[in-house]
VEXLOKE-859594 format. One record per residue (C-alpha): residue in three letters; x, y, z. Coordinates in steps of 0.5 Angstrom, whole numbers, plus 500, padded with zeros to 3 digits. Layout:
BEGIN
node residuo ALA | X X | Y Y | Z Z
...
REM end
This chain:
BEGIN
node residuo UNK | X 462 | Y 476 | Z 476
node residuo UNK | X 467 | Y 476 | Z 470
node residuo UNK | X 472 | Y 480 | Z 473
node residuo UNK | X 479 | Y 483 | Z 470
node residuo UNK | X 484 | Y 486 | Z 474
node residuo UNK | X 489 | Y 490 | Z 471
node residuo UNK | X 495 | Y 493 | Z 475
node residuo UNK | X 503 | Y 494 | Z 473
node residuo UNK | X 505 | Y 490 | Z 480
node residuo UNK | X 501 | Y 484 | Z 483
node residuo UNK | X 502 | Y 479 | Z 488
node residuo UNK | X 508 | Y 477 | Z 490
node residuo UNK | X 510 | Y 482 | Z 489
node residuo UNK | X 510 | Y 486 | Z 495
node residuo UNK | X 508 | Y 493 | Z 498
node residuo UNK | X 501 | Y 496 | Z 500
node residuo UNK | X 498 | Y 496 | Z 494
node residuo UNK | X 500 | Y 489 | Z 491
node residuo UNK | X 498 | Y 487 | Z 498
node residuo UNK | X 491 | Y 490 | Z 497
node residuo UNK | X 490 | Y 487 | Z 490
node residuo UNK | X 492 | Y 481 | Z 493
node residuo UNK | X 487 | Y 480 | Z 498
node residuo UNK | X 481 | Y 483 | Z 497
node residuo UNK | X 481 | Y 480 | Z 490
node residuo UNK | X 482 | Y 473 | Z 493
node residuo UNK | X 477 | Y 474 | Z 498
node residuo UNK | X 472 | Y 476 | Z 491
node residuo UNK | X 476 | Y 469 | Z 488
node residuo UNK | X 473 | Y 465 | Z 494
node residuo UNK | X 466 | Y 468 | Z 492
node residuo UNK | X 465 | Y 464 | Z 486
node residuo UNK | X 468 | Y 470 | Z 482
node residuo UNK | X 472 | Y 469 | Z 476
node residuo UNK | X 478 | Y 474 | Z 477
node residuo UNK | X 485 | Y 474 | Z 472
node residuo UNK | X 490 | Y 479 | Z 472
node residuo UNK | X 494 | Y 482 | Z 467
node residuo UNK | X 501 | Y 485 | Z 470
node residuo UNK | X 508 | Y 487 | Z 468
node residuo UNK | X 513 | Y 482 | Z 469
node residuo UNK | X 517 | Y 480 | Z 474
node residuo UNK | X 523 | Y 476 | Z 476
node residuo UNK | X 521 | Y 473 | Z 481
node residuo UNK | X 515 | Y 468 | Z 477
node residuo UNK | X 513 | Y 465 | Z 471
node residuo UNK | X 509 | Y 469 | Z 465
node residuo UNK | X 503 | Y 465 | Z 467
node residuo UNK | X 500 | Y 462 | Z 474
node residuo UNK | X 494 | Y 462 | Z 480
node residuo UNK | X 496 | Y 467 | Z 487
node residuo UNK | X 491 | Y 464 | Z 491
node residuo UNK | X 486 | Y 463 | Z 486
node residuo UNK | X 486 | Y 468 | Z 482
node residuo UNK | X 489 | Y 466 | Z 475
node residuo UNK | X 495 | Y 472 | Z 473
node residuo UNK | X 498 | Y 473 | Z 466
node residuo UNK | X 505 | Y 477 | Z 467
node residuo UNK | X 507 | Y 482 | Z 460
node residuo UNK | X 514 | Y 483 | Z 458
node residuo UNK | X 517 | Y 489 | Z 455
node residuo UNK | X 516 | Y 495 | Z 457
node residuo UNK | X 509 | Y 500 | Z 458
node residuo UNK | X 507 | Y 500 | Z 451
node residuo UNK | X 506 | Y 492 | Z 451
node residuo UNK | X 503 | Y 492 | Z 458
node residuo UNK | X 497 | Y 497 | Z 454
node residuo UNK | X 497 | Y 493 | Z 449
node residuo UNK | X 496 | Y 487 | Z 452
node residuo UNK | X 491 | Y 490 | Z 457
node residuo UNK | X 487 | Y 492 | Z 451
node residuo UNK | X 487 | Y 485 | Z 448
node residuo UNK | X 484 | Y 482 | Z 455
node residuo UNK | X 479 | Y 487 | Z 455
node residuo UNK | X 477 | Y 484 | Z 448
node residuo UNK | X 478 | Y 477 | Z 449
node residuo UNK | X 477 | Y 475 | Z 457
node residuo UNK | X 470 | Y 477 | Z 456
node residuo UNK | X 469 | Y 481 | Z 463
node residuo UNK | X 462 | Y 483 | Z 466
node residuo UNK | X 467 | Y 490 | Z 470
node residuo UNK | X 474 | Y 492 | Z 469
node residuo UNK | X 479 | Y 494 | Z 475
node residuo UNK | X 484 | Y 498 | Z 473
node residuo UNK | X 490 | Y 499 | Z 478
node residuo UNK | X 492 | Y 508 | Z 478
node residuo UNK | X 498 | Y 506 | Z 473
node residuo UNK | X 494 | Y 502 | Z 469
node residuo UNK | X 487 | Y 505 | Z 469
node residuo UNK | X 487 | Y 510 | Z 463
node residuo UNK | X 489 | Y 504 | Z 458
node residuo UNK | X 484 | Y 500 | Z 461
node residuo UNK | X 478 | Y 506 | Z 461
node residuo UNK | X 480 | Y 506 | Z 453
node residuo UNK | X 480 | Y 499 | Z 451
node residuo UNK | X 473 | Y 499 | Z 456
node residuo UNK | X 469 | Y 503 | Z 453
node residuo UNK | X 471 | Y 501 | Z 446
node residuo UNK | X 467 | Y 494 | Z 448
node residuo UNK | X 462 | Y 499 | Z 453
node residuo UNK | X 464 | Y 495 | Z 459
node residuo UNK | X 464 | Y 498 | Z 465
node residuo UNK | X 471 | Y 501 | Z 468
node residuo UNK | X 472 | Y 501 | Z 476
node residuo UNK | X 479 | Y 505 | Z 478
node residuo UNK | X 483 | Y 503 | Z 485
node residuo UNK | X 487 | Y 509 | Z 487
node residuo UNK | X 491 | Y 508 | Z 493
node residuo UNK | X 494 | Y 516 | Z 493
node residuo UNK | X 494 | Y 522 | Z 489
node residuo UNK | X 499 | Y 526 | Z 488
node residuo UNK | X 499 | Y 532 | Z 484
node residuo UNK | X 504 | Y 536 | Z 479
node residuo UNK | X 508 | Y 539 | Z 485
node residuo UNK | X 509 | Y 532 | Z 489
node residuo UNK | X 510 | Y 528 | Z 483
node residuo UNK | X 516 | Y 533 | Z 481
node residuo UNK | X 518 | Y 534 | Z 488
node residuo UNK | X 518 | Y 525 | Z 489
node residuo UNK | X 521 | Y 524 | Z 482
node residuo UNK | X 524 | Y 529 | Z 480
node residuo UNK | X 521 | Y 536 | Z 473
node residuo UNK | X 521 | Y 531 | Z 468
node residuo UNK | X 519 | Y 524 | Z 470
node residuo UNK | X 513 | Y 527 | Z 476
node residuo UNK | X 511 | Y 531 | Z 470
node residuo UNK | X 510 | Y 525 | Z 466
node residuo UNK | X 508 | Y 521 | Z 471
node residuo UNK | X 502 | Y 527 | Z 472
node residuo UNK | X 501 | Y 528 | Z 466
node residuo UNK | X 500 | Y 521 | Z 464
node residuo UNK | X 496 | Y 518 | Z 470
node residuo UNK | X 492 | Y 524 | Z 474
node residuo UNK | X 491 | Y 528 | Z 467
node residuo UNK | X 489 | Y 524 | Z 463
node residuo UNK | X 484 | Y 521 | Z 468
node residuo UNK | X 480 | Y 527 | Z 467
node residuo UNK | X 479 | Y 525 | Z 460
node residuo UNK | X 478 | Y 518 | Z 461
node residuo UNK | X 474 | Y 517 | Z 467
node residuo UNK | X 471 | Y 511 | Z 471
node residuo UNK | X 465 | Y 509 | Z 472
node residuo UNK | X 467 | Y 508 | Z 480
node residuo UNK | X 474 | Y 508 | Z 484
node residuo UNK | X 476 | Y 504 | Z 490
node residuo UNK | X 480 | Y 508 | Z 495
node residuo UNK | X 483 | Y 505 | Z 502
node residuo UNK | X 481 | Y 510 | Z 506
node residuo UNK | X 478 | Y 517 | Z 507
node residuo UNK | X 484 | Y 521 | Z 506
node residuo UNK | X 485 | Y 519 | Z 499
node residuo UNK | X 477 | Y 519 | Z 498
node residuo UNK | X 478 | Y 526 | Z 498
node residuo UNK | X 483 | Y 528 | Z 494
node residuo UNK | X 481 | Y 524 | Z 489
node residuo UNK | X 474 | Y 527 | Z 488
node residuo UNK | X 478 | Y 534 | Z 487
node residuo UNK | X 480 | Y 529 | Z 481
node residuo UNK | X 474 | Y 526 | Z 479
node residuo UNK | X 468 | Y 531 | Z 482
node residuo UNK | X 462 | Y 526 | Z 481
node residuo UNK | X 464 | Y 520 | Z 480
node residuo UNK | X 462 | Y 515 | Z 486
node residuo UNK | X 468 | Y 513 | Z 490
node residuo UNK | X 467 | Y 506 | Z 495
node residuo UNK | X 473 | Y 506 | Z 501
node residuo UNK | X 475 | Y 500 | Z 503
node residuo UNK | X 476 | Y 498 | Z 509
node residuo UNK | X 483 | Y 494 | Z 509
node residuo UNK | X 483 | Y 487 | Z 512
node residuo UNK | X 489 | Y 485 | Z 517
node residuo UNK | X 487 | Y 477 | Z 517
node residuo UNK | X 493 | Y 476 | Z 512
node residuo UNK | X 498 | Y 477 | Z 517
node residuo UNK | X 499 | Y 473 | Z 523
node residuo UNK | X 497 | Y 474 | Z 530
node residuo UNK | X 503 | Y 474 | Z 535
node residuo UNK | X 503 | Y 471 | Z 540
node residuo UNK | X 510 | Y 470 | Z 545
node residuo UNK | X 514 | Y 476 | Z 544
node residuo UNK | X 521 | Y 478 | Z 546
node residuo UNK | X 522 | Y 484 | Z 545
node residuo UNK | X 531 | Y 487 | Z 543
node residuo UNK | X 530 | Y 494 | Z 547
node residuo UNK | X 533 | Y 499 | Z 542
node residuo UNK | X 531 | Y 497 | Z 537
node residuo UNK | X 527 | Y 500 | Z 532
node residuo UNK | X 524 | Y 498 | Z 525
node residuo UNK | X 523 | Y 500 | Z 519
node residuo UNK | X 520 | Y 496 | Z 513
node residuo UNK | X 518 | Y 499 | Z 506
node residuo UNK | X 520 | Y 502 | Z 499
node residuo UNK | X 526 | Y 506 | Z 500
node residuo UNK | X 524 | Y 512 | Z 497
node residuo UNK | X 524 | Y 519 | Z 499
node residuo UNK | X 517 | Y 521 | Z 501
node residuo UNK | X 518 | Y 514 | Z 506
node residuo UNK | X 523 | Y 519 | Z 510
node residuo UNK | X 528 | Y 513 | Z 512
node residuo UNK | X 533 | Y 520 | Z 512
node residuo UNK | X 529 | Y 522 | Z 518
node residuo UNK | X 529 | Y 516 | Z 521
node residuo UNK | X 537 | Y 515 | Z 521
node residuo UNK | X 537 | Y 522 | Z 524
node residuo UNK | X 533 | Y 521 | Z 529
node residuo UNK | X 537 | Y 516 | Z 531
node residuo UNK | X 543 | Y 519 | Z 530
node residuo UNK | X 540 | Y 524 | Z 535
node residuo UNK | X 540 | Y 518 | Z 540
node residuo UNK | X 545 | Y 515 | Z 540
node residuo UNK | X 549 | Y 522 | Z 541
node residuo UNK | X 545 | Y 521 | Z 548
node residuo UNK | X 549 | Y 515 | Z 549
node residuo UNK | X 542 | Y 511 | Z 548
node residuo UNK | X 544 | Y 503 | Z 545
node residuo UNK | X 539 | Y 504 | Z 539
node residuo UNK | X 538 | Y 500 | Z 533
node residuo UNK | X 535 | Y 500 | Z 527
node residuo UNK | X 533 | Y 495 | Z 522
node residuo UNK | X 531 | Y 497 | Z 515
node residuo UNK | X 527 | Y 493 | Z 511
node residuo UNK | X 527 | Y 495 | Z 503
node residuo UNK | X 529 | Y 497 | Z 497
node residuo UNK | X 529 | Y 502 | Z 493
node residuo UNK | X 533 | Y 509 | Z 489
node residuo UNK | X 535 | Y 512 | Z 495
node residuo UNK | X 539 | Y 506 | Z 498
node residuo UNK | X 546 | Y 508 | Z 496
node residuo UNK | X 545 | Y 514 | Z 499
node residuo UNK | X 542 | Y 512 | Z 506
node residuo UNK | X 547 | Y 508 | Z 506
node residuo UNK | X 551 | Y 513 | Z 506
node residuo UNK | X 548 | Y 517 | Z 511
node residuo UNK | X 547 | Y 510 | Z 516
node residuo UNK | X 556 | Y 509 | Z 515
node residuo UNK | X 556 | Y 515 | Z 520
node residuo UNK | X 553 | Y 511 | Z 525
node residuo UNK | X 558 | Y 505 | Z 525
node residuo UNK | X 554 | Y 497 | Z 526
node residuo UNK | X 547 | Y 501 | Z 529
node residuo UNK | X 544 | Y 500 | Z 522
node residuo UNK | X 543 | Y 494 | Z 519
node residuo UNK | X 540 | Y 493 | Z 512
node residuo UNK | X 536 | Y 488 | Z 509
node residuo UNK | X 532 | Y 486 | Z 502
node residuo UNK | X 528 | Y 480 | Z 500
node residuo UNK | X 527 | Y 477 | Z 506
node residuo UNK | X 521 | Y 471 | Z 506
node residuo UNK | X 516 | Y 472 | Z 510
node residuo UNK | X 517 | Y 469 | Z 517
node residuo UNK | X 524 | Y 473 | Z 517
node residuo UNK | X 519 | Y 480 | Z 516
node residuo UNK | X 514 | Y 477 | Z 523
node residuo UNK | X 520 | Y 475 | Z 526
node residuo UNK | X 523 | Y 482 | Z 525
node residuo UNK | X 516 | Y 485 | Z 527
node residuo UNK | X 515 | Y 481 | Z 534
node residuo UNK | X 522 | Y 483 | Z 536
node residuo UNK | X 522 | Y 490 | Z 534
node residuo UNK | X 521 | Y 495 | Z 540
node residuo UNK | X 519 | Y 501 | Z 536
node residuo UNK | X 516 | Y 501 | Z 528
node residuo UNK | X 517 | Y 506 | Z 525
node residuo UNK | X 513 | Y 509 | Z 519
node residuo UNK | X 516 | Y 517 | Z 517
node residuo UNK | X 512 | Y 517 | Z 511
node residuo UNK | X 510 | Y 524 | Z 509
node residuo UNK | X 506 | Y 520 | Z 503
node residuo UNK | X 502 | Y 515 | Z 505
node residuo UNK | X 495 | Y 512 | Z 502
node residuo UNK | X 493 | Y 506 | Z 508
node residuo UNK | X 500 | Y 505 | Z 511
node residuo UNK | X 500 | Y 498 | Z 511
node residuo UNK | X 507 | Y 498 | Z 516
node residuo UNK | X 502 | Y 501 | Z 522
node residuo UNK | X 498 | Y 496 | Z 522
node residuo UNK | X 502 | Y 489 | Z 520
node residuo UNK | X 506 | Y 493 | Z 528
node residuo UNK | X 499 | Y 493 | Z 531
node residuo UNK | X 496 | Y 486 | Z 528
node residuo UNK | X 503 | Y 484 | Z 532
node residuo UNK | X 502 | Y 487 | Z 538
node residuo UNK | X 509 | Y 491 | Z 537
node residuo UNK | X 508 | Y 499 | Z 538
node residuo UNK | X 509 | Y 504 | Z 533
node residuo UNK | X 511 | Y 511 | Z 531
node residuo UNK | X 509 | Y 515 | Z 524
node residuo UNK | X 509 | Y 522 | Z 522
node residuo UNK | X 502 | Y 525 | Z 523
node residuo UNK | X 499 | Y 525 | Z 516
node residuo UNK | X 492 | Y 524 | Z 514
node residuo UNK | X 491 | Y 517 | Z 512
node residuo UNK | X 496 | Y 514 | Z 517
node residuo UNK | X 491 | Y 518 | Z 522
node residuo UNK | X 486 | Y 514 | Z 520
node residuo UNK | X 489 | Y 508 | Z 522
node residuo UNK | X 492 | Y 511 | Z 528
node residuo UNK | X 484 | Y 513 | Z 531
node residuo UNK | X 482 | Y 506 | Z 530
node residuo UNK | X 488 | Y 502 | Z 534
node residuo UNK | X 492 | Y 507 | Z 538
node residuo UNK | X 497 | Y 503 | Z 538
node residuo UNK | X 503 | Y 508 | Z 539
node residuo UNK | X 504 | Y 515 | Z 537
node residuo UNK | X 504 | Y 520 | Z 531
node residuo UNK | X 509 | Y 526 | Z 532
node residuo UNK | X 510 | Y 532 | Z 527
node residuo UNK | X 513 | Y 531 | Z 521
node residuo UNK | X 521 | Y 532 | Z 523
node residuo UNK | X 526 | Y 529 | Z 526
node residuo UNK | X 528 | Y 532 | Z 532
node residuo UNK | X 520 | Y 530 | Z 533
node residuo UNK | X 521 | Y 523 | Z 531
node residuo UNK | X 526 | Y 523 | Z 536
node residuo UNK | X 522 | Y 526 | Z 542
node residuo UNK | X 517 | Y 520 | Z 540
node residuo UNK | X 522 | Y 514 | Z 539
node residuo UNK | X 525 | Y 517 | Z 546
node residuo UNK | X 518 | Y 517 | Z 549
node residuo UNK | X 516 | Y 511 | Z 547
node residuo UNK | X 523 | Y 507 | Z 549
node residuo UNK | X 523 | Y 510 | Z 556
node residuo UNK | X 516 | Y 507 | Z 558
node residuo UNK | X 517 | Y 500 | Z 554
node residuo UNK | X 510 | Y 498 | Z 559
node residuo UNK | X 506 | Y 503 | Z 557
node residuo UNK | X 507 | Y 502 | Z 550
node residuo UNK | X 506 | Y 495 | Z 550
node residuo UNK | X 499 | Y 497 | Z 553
node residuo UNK | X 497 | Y 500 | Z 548
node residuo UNK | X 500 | Y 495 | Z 543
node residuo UNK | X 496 | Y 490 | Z 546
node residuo UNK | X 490 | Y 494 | Z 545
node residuo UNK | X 491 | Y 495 | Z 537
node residuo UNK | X 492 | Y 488 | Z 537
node residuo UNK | X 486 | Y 487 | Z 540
node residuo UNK | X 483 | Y 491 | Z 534
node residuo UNK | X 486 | Y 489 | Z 529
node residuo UNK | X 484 | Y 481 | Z 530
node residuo UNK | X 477 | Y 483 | Z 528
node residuo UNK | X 480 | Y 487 | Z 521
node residuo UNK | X 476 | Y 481 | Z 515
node residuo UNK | X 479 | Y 482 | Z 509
node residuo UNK | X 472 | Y 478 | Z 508
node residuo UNK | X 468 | Y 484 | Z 510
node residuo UNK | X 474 | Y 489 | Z 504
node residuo UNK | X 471 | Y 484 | Z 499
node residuo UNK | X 464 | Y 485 | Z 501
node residuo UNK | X 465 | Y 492 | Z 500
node residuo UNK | X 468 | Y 491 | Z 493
node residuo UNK | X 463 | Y 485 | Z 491
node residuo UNK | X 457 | Y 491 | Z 491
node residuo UNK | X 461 | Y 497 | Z 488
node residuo UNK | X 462 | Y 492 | Z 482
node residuo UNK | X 456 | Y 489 | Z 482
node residuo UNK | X 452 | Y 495 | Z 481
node residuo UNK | X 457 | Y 499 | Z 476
node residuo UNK | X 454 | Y 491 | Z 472
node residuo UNK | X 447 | Y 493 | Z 474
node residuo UNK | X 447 | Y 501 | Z 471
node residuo UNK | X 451 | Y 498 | Z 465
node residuo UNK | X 445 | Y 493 | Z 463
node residuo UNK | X 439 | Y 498 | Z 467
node residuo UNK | X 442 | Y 505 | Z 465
node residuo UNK | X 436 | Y 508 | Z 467
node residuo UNK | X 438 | Y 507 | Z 475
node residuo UNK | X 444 | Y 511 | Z 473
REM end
């Protein structure tokens, strides 16, 4: 298949979208599929170039460029289906079905109008829900791929009757740890610094223990709006907060391989890759108990969930430092689960959605 891929940020851009987007359509590349990208721009690389065979072309300006741009390849690439990131998928169910091309959505979360506000403020998460959730009612795909069951449900309160494939994440991307030296007291974060990752949390429920007179230390990796604030927040606390940004990738495993505790505080989350990148390490982790990292957790059992407030992240931080051998054990088992994780298998899933979205375009009557 001719496959176009449109989608505001992509690899190497990082985080568990573009880290989605780059895996599962490089596994399609490996396939003998034709991939090409259509993304914004970035700083970190040039306007046109091949990430692991797939051939990407980056748009400056701002998002009326980047539509239009993404119409004109809908025109010209001569794709078999389209494949929209959430961002980009109104436009390109548009300038789609302007050619009658099938259109098949990636949605890795759905928010709705209060959580938007409440992220990102009246106007901006009324904009946002206005231009993305709203507008799909209208501009429907013809199918959505979701990364787990919990985001599977709240897009079919969306989209009620269109077909919805959830795709199992891979975790062969990373690497497999093997000697590990643990730093006793130190716990992890890794993400974007936004509020709904709840890094806030985190620094409280450090705070808290180390008023119990406990050595523990956080590292957060990110970047993002809420770092000048959290930053202030972590003064308080003298050294015992480190932050980090634009690390390469071997800094990121050896962080994960030493780290005693990861922790993931999201109260939003549509995979929660940082769960899984401790497991395929064998490093234990502590996430607040929401619906897709649940999923995950039910799969590994790497470490814990607690309820979603600091004062019950930190009973969970104490527990899991307290019996560093019982948290190892259960690290090692989700290691163990996530070594058998194929990305392979995630690209096999997308393979027969979009084949058969080309199927029912040039047979309608097996829609």
């Amino acid at each position: 298949m001719r496959i176009l891929l449109a989608t505001p940020a992509f690899a190497p851009q990082v985080g568990g979208a573009e880290t989605w987007t780059r895996a599962v359509f490089a596994a399609l590349a490996a396939r003998d599929h034709q991939v090409n990208v259509v993304a914004r721009a970035s700083r970190q690389v040039p306007g046109r170039h091949d990430v692991d065979g797939v051939a990407v072309e980056r748009v400056d300006g701002g998002r009326a460029r980047f539509a239009r741009a993404v119409a004109r390849a809908v025109a010209t690439a001569a794709p078999d289906v389209v494949v929209a990131q959430y961002a980009a998928l109104p436009v390109a169910v548009a300038a789609a079905r302007r050619h009658g091309l099938p259109v098949v959505g990636v949605i890795h979360d759905v928010y709705g109008w209060k959580e938007s506000r409440r992220i990102k403020g009246f106007v901006p998460g009324t904009v946002r829900w206005l231009a993305l959730e709203t507008s799909l009612r209208a501009r429907r795909p013809d199918r959505v791929l979701v990364p787990s069951r919990a985001t599977a449900l709240q897009v079919e309160r969306l989209l009620p009757g269109v077909a919805i494939d959830v795709v199992p994440a891979g975790a062969d991307h990373l690497r497999q740890a093997h000697a590990r030296r643990r730093v006793d007291g130190r716990v992890l974060f890794v993400g974007r610094l936004v509020s709904q990752k709840g890094v806030h949390d985190l620094i409280v429920a450090v705070a808290t223990l180390r008023a119990e007179g406990r050595d523990v230390r956080l590292t957060v990796v990110g970047r993002g709006p809420e770092h000048t604030r959290l930053r202030a927040l972590a003064a308080r606390l003298d050294d015992a907060v480190t932050f980090r940004e634009g690390i390469n990738d071997a800094e990121l495993d050896e962080l994960l391989c030493t780290a005693a505790v990861l922790a993931l505080p999201s109260t939003r989350e549509g995979w929660g890759l940082a769960v899984t990148e401790a497991a395929a390490r064998g490093t234990p982790y502590i996430a607040y108990d929401i619906p897709a990292v649940r999923e995950q957790h039910e799969l590994l059992r790497g470490g814990i969930l607690v309820t979603a407030r600091p004062a019950e992240l930190a009973a969970g931080l104490r527990a899991l430092l307290d019996d560093p051998a019982g948290a190892e054990t259960a690290a090692a088992r989700a290691a163990r689960v996530a070594a058998g994780l194929s990305w392979r298998h995630a690209a096999e899933v997308v393979e027969t959605a979009l084949a058969d979205v080309v199927r029912a375009r040039h047979n309608p009557d097996r829609r």
